[in-house]
C-alpha positions as CSV (number, residue, x, y, z in Angstrom):
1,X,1.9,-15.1,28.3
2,X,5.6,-14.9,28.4
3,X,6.9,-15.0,32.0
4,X,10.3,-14.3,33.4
5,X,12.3,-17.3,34.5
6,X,15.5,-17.9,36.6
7,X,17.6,-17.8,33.5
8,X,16.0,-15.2,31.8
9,X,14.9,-12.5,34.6
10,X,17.9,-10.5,34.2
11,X,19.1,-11.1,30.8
12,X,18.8,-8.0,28.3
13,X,20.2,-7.7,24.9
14,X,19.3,-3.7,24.0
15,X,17.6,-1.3,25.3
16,X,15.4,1.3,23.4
17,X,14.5,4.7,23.9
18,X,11.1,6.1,22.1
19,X,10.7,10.4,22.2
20,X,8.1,12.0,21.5
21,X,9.9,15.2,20.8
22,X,11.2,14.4,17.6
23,X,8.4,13.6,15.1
24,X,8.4,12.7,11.8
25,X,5.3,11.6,9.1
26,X,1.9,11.8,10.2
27,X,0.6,8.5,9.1
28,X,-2.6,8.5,7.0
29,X,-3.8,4.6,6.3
30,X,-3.1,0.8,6.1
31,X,-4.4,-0.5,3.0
32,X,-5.1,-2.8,0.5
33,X,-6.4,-3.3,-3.0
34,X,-9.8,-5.1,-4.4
35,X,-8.0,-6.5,-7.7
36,X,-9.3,-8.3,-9.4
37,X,-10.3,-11.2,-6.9
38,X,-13.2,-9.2,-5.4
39,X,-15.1,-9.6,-7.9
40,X,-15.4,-13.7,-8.2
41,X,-15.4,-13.9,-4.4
42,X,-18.0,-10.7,-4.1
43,X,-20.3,-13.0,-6.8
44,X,-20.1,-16.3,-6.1
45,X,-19.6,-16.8,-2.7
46,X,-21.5,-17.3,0.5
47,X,-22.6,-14.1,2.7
48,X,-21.0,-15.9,5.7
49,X,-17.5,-16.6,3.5
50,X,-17.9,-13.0,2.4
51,X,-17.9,-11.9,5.4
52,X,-15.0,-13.6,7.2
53,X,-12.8,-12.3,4.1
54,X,-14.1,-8.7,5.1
55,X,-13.5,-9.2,8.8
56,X,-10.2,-10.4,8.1
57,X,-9.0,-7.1,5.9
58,X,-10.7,-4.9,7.9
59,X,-12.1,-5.2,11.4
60,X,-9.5,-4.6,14.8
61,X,-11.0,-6.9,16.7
62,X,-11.3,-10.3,14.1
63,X,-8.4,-9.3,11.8
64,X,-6.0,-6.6,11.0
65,X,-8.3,-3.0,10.7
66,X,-6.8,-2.0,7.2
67,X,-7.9,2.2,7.6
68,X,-8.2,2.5,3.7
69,X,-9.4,0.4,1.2
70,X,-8.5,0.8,-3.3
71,X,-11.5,0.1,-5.1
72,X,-10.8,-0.7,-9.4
73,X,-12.5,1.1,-11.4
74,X,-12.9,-1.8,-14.4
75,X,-12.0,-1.0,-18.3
76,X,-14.8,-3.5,-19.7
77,X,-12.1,-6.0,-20.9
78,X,-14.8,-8.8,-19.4
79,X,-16.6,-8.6,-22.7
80,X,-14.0,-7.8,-25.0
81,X,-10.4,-9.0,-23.8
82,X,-11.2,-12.9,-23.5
83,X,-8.0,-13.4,-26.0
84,X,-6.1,-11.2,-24.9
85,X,-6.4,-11.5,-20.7
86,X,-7.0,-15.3,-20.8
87,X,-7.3,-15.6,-17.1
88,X,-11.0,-14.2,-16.2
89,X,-10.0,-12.9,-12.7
90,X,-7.4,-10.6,-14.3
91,X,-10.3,-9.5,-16.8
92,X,-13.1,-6.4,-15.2
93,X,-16.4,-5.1,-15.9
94,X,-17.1,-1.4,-16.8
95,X,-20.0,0.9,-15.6
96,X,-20.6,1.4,-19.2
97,X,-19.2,0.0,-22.3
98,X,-20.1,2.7,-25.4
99,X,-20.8,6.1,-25.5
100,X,-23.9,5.5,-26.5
101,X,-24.6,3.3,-23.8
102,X,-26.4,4.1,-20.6
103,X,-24.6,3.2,-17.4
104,X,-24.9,-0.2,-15.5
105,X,-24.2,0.4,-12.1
106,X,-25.2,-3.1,-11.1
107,X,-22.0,-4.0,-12.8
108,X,-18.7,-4.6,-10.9
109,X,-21.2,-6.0,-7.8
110,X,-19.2,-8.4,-6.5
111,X,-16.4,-5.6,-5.9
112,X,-19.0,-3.7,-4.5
113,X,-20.0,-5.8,-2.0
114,X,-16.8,-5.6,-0.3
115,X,-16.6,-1.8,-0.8
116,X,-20.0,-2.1,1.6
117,X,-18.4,-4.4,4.3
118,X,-14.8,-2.0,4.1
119,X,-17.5,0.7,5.1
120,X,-19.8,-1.3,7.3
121,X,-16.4,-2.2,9.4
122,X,-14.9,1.5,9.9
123,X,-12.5,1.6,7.1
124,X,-11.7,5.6,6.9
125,X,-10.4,6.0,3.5
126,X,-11.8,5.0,-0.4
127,X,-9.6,5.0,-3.0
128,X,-10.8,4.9,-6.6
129,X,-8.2,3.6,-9.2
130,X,-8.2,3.1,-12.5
131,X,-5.6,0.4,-14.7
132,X,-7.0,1.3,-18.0
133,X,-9.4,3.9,-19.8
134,X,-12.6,2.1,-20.7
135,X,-12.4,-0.3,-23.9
136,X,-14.6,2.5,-26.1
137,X,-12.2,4.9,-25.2
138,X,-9.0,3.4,-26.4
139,X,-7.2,3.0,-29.4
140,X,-7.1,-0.1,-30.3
141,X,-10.3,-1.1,-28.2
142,X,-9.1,-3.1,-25.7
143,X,-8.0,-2.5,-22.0
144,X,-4.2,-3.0,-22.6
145,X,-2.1,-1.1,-25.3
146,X,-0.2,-2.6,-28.3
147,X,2.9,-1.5,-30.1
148,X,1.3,0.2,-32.6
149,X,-0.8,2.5,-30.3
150,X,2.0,4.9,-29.9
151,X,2.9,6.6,-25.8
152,X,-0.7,6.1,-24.6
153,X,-3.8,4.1,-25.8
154,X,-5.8,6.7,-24.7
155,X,-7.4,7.9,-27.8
156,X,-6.5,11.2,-29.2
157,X,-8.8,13.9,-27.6
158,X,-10.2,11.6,-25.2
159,X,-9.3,13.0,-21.9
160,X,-12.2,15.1,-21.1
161,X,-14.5,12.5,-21.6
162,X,-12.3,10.0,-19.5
163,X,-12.7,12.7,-16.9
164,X,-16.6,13.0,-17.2
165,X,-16.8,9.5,-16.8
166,X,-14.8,8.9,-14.1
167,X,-16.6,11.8,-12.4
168,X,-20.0,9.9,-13.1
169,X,-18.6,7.3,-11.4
170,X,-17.6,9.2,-8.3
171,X,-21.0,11.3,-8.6
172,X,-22.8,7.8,-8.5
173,X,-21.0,6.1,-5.3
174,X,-21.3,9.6,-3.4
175,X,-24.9,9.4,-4.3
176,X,-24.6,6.0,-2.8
177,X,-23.2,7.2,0.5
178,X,-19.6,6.2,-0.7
179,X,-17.4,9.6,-0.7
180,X,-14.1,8.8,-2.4
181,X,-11.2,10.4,-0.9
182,X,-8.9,9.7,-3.9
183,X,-9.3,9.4,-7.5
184,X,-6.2,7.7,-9.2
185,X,-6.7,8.0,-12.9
186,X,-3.2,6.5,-14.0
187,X,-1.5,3.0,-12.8
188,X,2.0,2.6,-13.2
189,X,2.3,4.7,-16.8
190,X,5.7,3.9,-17.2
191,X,5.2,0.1,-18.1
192,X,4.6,-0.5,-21.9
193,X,1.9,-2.9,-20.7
194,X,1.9,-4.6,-24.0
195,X,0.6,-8.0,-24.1
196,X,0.6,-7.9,-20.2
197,X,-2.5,-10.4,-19.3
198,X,-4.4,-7.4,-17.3
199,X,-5.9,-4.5,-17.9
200,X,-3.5,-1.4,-17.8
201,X,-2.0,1.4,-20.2
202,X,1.0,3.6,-20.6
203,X,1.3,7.6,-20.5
204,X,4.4,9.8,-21.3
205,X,4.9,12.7,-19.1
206,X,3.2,15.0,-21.4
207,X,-0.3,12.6,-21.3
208,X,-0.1,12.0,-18.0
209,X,-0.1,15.9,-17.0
210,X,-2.8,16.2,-19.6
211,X,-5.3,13.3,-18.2
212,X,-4.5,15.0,-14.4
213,X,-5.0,18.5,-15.1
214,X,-8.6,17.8,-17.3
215,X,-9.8,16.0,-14.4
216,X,-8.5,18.4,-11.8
217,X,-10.5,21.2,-14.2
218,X,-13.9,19.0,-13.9
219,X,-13.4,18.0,-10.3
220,X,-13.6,21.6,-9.3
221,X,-16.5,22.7,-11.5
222,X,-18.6,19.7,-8.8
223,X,-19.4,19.4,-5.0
224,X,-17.2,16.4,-5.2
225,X,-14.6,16.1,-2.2
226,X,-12.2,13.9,-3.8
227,X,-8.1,14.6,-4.7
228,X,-5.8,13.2,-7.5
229,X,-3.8,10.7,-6.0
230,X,-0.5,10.0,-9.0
231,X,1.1,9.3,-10.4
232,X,1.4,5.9,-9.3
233,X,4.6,5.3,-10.5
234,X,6.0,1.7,-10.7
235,X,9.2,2.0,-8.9
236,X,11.2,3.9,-6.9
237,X,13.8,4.7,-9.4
238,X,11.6,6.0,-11.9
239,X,10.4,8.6,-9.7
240,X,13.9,10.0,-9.0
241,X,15.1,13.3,-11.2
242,X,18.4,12.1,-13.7
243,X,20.3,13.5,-11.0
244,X,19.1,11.5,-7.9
245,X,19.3,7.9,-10.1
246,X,22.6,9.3,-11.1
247,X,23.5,8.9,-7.6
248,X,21.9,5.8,-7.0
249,X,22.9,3.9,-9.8
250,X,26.2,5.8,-11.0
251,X,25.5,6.7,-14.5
252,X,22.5,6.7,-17.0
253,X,19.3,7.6,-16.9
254,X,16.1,5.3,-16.0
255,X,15.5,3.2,-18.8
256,X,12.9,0.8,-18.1
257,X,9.2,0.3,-19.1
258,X,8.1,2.6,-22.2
259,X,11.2,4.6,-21.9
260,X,12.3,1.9,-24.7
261,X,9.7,2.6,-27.1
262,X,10.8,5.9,-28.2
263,X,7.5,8.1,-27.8
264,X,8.6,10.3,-24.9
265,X,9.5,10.3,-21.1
266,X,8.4,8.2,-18.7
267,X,10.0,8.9,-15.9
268,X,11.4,11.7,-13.2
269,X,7.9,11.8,-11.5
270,X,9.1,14.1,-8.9
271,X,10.1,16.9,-11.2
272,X,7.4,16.5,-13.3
273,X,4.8,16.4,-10.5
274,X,5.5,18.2,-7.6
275,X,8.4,20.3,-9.6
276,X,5.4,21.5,-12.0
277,X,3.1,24.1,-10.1
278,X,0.6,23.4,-12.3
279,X,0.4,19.3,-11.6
280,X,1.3,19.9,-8.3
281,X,-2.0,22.1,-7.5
282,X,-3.8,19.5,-9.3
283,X,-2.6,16.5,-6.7
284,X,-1.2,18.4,-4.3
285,X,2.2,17.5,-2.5
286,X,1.8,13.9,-2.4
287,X,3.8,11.5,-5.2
288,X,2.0,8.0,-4.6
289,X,4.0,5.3,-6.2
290,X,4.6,1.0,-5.7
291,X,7.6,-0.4,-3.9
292,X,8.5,-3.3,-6.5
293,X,11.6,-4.4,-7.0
294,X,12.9,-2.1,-4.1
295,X,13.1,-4.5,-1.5
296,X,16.3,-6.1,-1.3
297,X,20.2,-4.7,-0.9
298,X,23.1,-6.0,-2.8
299,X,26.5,-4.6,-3.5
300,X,26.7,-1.7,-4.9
301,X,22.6,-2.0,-5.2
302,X,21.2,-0.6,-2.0
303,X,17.4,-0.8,-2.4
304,X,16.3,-0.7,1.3
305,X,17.7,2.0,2.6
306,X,19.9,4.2,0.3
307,X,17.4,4.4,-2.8
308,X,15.1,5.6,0.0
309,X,16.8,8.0,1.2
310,X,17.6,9.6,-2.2
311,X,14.0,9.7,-2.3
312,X,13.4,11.4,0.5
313,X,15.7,13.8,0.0
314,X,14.8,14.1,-3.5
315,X,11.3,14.8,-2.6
316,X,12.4,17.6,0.0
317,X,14.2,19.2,-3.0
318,X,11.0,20.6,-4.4
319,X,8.3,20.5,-1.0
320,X,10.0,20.2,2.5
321,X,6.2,19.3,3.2
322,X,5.8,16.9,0.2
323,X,4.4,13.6,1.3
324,X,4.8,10.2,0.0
325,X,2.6,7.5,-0.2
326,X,3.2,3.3,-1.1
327,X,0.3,2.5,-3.0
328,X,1.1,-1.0,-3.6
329,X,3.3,-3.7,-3.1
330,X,3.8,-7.5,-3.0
331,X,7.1,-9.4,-3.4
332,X,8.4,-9.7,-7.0
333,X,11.2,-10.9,-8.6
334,X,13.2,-13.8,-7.8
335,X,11.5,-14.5,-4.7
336,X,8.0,-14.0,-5.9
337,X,6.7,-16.9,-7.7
338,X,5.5,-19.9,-5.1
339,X,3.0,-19.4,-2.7
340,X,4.1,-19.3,1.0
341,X,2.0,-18.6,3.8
342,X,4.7,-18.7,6.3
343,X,6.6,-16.6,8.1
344,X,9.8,-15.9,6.1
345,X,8.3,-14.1,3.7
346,X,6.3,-12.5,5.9
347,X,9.4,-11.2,7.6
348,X,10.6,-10.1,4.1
349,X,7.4,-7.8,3.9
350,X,7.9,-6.6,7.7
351,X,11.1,-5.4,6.6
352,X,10.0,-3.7,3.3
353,X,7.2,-2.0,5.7
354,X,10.0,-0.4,8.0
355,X,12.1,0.9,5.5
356,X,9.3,2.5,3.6
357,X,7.8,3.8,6.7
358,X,11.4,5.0,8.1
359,X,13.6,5.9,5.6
360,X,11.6,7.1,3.2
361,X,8.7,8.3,5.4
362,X,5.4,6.7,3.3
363,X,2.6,8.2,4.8
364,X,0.4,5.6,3.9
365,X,1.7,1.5,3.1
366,X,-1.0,0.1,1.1
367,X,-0.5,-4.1,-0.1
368,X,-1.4,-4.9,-3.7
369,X,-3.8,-7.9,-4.0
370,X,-5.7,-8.3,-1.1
371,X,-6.5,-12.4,-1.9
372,X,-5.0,-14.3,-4.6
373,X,-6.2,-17.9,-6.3
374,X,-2.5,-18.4,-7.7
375,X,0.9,-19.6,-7.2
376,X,2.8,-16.7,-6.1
377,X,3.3,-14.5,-3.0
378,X,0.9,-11.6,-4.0
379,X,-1.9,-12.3,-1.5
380,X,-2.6,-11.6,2.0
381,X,-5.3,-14.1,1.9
382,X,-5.4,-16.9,-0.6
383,X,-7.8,-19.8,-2.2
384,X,-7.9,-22.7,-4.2
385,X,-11.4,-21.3,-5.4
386,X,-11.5,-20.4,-9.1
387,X,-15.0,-20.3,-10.6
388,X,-18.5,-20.9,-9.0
389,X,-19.3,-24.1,-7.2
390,X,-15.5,-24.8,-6.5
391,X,-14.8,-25.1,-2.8
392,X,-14.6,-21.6,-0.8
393,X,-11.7,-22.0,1.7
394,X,-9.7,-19.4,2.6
395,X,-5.6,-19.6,4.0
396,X,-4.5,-16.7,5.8
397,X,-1.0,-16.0,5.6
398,X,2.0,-14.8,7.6
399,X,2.2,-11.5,5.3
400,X,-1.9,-10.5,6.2
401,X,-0.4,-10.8,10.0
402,X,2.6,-8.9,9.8
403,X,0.7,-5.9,7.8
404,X,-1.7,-6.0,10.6
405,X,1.3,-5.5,13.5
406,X,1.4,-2.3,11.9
407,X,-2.2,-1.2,10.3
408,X,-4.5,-2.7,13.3
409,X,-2.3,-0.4,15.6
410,X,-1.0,2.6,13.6
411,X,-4.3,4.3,13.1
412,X,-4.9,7.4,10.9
413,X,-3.9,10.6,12.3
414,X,0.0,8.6,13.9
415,X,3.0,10.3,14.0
416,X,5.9,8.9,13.5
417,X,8.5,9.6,16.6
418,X,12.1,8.9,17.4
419,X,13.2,5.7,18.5
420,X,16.9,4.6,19.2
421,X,19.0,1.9,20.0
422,X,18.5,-0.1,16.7
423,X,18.8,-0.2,13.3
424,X,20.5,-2.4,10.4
425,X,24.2,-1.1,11.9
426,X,24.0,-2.8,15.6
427,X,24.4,-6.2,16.9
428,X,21.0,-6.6,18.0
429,X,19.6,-7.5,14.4
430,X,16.4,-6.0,15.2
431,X,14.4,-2.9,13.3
432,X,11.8,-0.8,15.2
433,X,9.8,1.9,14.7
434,X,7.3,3.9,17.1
435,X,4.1,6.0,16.6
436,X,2.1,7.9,18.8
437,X,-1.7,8.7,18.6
438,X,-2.8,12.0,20.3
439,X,-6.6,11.2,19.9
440,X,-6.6,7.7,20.8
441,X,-3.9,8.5,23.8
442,X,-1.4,5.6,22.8
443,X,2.0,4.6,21.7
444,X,2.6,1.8,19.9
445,X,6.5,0.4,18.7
446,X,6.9,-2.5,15.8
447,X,10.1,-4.6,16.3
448,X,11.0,-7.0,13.3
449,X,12.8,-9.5,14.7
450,X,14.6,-11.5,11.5
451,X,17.2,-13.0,13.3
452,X,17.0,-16.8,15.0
453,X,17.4,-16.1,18.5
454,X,15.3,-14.5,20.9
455,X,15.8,-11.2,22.1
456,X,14.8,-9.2,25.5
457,X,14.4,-5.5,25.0
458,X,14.5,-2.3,27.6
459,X,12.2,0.6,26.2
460,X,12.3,3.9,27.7
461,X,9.4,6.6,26.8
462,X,10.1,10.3,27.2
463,X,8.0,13.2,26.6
464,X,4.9,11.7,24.4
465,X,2.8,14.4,25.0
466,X,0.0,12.0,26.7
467,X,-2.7,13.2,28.8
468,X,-0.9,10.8,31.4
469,X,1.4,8.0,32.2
470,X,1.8,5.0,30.0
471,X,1.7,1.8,33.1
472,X,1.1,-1.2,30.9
473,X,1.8,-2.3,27.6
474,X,0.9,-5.3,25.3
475,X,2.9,-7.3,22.9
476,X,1.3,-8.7,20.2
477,X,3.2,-11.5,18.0
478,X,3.5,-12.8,14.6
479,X,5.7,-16.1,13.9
480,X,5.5,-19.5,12.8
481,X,3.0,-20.5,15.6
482,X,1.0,-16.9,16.6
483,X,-1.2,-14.8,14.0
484,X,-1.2,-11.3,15.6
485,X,-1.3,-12.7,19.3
486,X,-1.4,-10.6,22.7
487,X,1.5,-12.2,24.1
488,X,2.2,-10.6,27.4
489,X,1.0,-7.4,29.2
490,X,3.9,-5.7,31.0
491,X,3.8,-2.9,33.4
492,X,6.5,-0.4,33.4
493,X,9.0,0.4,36.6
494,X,8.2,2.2,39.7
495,X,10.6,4.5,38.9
496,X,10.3,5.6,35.3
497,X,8.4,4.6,31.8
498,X,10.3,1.7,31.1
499,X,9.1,-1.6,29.6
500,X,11.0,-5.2,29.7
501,X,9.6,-6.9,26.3
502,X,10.3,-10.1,25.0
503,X,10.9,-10.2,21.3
504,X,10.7,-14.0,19.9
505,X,13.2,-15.0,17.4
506,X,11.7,-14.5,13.9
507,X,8.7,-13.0,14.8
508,X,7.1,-9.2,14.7
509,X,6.3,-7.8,17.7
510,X,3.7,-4.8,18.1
511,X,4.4,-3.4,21.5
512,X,1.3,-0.7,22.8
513,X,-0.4,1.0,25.7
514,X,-2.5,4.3,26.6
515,X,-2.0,6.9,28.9
């Protein structure tokens, strides 16, 4: 434990101050996705291997309590996409693979199997997603689209009996005790996803709202419980309304993805979601969407902080209660190929968290692929594993460490409150962000230290609305030499709720305590 010393006891570089009278966001989960390594691990691995992987994603106490958990609902490119998706961990299994055929619900076990332990180990929400149609139902009969297949590779017609199906599946795993919160029947529709190596398909506006509002229509004729999560956009910027990216980028319109094919819009989510009364019934106020290639700031290129805000405020525009949520992320770009399991990019993620979480008030912060085999920084765990009888290690990185300063704390049910005294502006170089938890009778602060030196901190609580006083407090750190480690308990002053915390120099620091 970190201990005061004669040149340290009095030093103090900031000091904080957390209210509870000014909230923000409730937060709803932590997450994580199953693609597409759940599958080979799921099969072909040990039950004791298996179940260190699970205890990792999702237990408090051995790893970092991820609250929801994104099951794939597979296309059936296993059996029909070997050419085109070389790589067989990109490739999955359907529950059924004609329309004449019955269903196979021992298919997609290995996923399945982890589905079970995210369950067994208290994870609160299930989220059903889908990349592609199944291969029967597209045009050109496989799980990615080409550029002959026009705005969608849905086949004409076809979206009632997506819905059925995906409803079968639901109807199946509630059967099965497994009640899905969320159904997500689109990924990213604005890529063009041709020749892409995985399964996935594109949707103009005008599909899109047609797939949503068929399911929405069947989901209500069932007892089934779960919502329409979209529309899972792949950016930030394609969510914005021409006016908002206007801002942001200074002229044009978002052009990326399918918006180059000529067959329709894909983009302005916003306006087309939650600006349409009919889709926004369907899915309610939420937009979910990924945070790729929104993770940096340049000149004149903002990403961090200024695209986020335009969404925020952009959002607002149509719901003052709308609600966002990140549905995936993992670092892209430039910085994205090589596998690290160290702490800068772990930093880089902590940083992406905050700014999601306080600028553009996400909801919910969910990572893409929970373990990767490959050479790039997509992974929270990784393995050298890549077919049966290869050895089963597993290498935990810095970014499954830093995601759980934030999930194995912030539980469901958070809210987001004001904390001052730091920020991108001050000479501190530290972010923060607090939460407090009215039925679990805490607050807990994350600090992202990305800055060499060490830094002492003063925080201050005022009016959390606790049952009682907060005394003590933990610190738990992530940096080059700790994975999520209680680093000191310190006790606030006799004469109010203050706290003296030591924040190591490039490190996260998850300071928490109960009334």
């Amino acid at each position: 434990m970190q201990r005061d010393n004669p040149e340290t006891k009095d030093k103090l570089d900031v000091h904080v101050t957390i209210n509870g009278k000014t909230c923000y966001q409730s937060i709803d989960n932590f997450g994580a996705s199953d693609a597409w390594s759940m599958e080979p691990l799921g099969k072909h691995w040990s039950e004791e291997n298996k179940a260190q992987i699970a205890d990792l994603l999702f237990s408090r106490e051995r790893g970092i309590g991820l609250s929801a958990w994104r099951f794939n609902i597979g296309a059936g490119s296993t059996e029909t996409d070997q050419e085109q998706i070389p790589d067989p961990w990109r490739r999955a299994e359907a529950f059924k693979m004609s329309e004449e055929h019955e269903y196979d619900w021992n298919k997609q076990s290995g996923q399945q199997w982890f589905l079970q332990a995210a369950r067994d180990r208290g994870v609160q929400t299930l989220i059903a997603f889908v990349n592609s149609p199944p291969v029967w139902m597209t045009k050109n009969g496989h799980a990615q689209p080409d550029l002959e297949v026009g705005s969608t590779n849905l086949k004409p017609g076809y979206e009632g009996k997506f819905a059925s199906y995906l409803i079968d599946v639901l109807t199946h795993f509630k059967g099965k005790g497994f009640d899905f919160d969320y159904i997500s029947p689109i990924n990213e529709p604005t890529w063009d996803w041709n020749q892409s190596w995985q399964e996935g398909n594109r949707y103009n506006n005008d599909d899109l709202k047609q797939v949503i509002l068929e399911l929405y229509r069947q989901l209500q004729q069932t007892d089934l419980n779960t919502r329409i999560s979209a529309p899972d956009g792949v950016e930030i910027t394609s969510l914005l309304d021409d006016e908002y990216y206007r801002q942001f980028a200074g002229s044009g319109i978002y052009s990326s993805g399918a918006n180059k094919l000529g067959t329709g819009k894909y983009r302005e989510y916003i306006k087309d979601m939650i600006g349409d009364p009919q889709v926004k019934e369907a899915i309610g106020n939420k937009i979910a969407s990924h945070s790729y290639w929104s993770d940096y700031r340049s000149p004149g290129d903002d990403r961090l902080v200024r695209l986020r805000k335009l969404l925020h405020t952009n959002m607002k525009h149509y719901d003052p209660e709308s609600k966002y949520w990140v549905t995936e992320y993992c670092i892209l770009g430039d910085y994205g190929p090589g596998r690290d399991l160290g702490i800068e990019p772990a930093l880089h993620v902590a940083r992406t968290i905050h700014f999601d979480l306080v600028e553009a008030s996400a909801a919910a912060w969910q990572w893409w692929t929970a373990v990767s085999k490959v050479d790039y920084k997509d992974g929270l765990i990784y393995t050298d594993f890549n077919e049966a009888g290869d050895e089963q290690n597993i290498l935990t990185s810095k970014m499954l460490w830093v995601l759980g300063n934030y999930s194995r704390f912030i539980r469901p049910g958070s809210k987001r409150i004001d904390l001052t005294g730091l920020g991108e502006e001050t000479e501190s170089g530290l972010l923060g962000s607090a939460y407090v938890h009215e039925g679990e009778q805490t607050v807990t602060a994350v600090f992202v230290n990305h800055g060499e030196l060490d830094k002492y901190v003063r925080v201050h609580l005022h009016d959390l609305g606790l049952n009682g006083m907060v005394n003590t407090m933990e610190s738990y750190v992530t940096n080059a030499e700790l994975d999520l480690v209680c680093q000191e308990r310190v006790t606030a002053t006799e004469e109010e709720q203050s706290f003296k915390v030591y924040i190591p120099g490039k490190s996260v620091v998850t300071l928490t305590g109960g009334a």
